[in-house]
C-alpha positions as a Markdown table, in Angstrom:
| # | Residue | x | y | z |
|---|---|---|---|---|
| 1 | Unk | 0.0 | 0.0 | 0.0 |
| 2 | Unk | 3.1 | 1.9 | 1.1 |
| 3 | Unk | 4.0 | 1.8 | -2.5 |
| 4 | Unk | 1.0 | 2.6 | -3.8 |
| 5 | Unk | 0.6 | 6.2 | -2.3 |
| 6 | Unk | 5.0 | 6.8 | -3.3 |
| 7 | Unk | 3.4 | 6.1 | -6.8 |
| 8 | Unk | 0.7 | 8.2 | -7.2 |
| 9 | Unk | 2.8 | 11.3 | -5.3 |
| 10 | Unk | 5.2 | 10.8 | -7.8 |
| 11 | Unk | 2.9 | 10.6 | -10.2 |
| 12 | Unk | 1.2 | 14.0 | -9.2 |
| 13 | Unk | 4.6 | 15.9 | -9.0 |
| 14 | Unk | 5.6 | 15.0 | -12.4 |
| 15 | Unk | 1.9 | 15.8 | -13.7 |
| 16 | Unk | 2.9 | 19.3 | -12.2 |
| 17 | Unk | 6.3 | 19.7 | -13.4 |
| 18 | Unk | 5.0 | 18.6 | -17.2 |
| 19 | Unk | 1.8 | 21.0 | -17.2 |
| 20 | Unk | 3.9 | 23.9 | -15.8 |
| 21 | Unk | 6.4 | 25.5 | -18.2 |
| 22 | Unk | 7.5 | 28.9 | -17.3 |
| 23 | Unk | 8.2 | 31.8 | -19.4 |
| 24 | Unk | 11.2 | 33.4 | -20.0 |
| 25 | Unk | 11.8 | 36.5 | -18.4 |
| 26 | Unk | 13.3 | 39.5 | -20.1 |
| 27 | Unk | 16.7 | 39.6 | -19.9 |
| 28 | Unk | 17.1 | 35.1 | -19.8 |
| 29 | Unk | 18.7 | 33.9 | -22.1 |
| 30 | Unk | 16.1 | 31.0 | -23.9 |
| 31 | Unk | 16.7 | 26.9 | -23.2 |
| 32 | Unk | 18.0 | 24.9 | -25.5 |
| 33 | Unk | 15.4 | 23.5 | -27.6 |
| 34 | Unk | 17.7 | 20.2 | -28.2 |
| 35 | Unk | 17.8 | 19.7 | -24.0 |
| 36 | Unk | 14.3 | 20.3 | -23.4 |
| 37 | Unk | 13.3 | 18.2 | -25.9 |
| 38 | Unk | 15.6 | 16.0 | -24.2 |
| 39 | Unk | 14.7 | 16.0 | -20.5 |
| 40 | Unk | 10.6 | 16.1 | -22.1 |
| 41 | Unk | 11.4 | 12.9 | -23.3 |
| 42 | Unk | 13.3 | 11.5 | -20.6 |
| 43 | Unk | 10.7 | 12.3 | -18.4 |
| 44 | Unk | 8.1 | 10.9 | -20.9 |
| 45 | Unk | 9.8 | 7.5 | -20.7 |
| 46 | Unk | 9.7 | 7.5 | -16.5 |
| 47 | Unk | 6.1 | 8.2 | -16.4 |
| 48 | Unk | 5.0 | 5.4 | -18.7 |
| 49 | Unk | 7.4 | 3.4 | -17.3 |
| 50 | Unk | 5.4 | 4.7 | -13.7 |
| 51 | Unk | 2.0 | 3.5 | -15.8 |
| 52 | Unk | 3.2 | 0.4 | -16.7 |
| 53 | Unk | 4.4 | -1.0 | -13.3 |
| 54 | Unk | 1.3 | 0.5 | -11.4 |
| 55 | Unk | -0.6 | -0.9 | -13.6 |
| 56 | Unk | 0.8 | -4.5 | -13.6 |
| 57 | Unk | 1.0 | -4.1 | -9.6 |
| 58 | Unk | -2.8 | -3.8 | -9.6 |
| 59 | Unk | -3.6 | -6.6 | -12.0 |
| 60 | Unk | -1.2 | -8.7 | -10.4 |
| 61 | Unk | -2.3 | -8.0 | -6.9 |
| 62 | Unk | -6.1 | -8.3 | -8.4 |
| 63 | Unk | -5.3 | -11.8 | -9.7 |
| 64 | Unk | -3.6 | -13.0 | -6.8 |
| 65 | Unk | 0.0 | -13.3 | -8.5 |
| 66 | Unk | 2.6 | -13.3 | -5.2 |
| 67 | Unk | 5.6 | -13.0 | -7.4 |
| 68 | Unk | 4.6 | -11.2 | -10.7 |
| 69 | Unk | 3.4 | -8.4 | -7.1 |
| 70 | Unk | 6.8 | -8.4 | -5.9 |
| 71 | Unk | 8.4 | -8.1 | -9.0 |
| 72 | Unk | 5.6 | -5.3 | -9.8 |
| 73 | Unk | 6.1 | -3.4 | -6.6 |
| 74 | Unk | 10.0 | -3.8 | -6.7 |
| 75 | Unk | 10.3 | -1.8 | -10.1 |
| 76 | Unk | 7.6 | 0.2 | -9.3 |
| 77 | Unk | 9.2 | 1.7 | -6.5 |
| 78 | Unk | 12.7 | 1.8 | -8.1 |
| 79 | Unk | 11.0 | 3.6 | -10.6 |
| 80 | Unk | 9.2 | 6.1 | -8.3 |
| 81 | Unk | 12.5 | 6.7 | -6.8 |
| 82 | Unk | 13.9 | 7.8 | -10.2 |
| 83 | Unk | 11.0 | 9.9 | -11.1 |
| 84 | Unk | 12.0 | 11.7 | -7.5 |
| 85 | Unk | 16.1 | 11.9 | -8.2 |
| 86 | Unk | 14.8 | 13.3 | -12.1 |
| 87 | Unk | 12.9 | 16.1 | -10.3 |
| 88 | Unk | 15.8 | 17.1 | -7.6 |
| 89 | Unk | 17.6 | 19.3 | -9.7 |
| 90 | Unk | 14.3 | 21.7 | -10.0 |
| 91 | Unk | 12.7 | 21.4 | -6.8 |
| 92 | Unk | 15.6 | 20.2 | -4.8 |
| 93 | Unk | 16.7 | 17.1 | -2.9 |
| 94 | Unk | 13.1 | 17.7 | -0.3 |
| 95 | Unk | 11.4 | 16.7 | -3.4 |
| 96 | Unk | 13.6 | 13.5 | -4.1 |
């Protein structure tokens, strides 16, 4: 269950980060378009990979599958953990 809520908070802070996108201030010099397309589609791969092991944690838990729920919940929370170390760098290590 544990897991379940480090998910879904991931989950929510990388909804944020995604929906927000600040504007540049005068003055700022503009991103690069090559990173941000970059870290956009780094951070695209972590969340489906986040869909993909939630998802097979609740089928699995659902069907009564012991291991394929380990195995689930394992790389679900490795992956949550990732999602958190991916964010640090904007929010800070609180947010990790």
């Amino acid at each position: 269950m544990r897991t379940i809520w480090l998910a879904v908070s991931a989950l929510v802070l990388l909804s944020v980060f995604v929906a927000s996108s600040p504007l540049p201030v005068q003055g700022q010099a503009m991103a690069n378009p090559a990173k941000v397309a970059n870290l956009r589609m780094a951070l695209r791969d972590l969340y489906i990979n986040h869909i993909f092991w939630v998802r097979s944690l609740v089928l699995s838990t659902r069907l009564g599958e012991k291991k394929a729920v380990s195995e689930a919940d394992e790389y679900g929370l490795e992956n949550a953990k990732a999602i958190g170390l991916s964010i640090s760098p904007f929010y800070g290590q609180a947010a990790a």
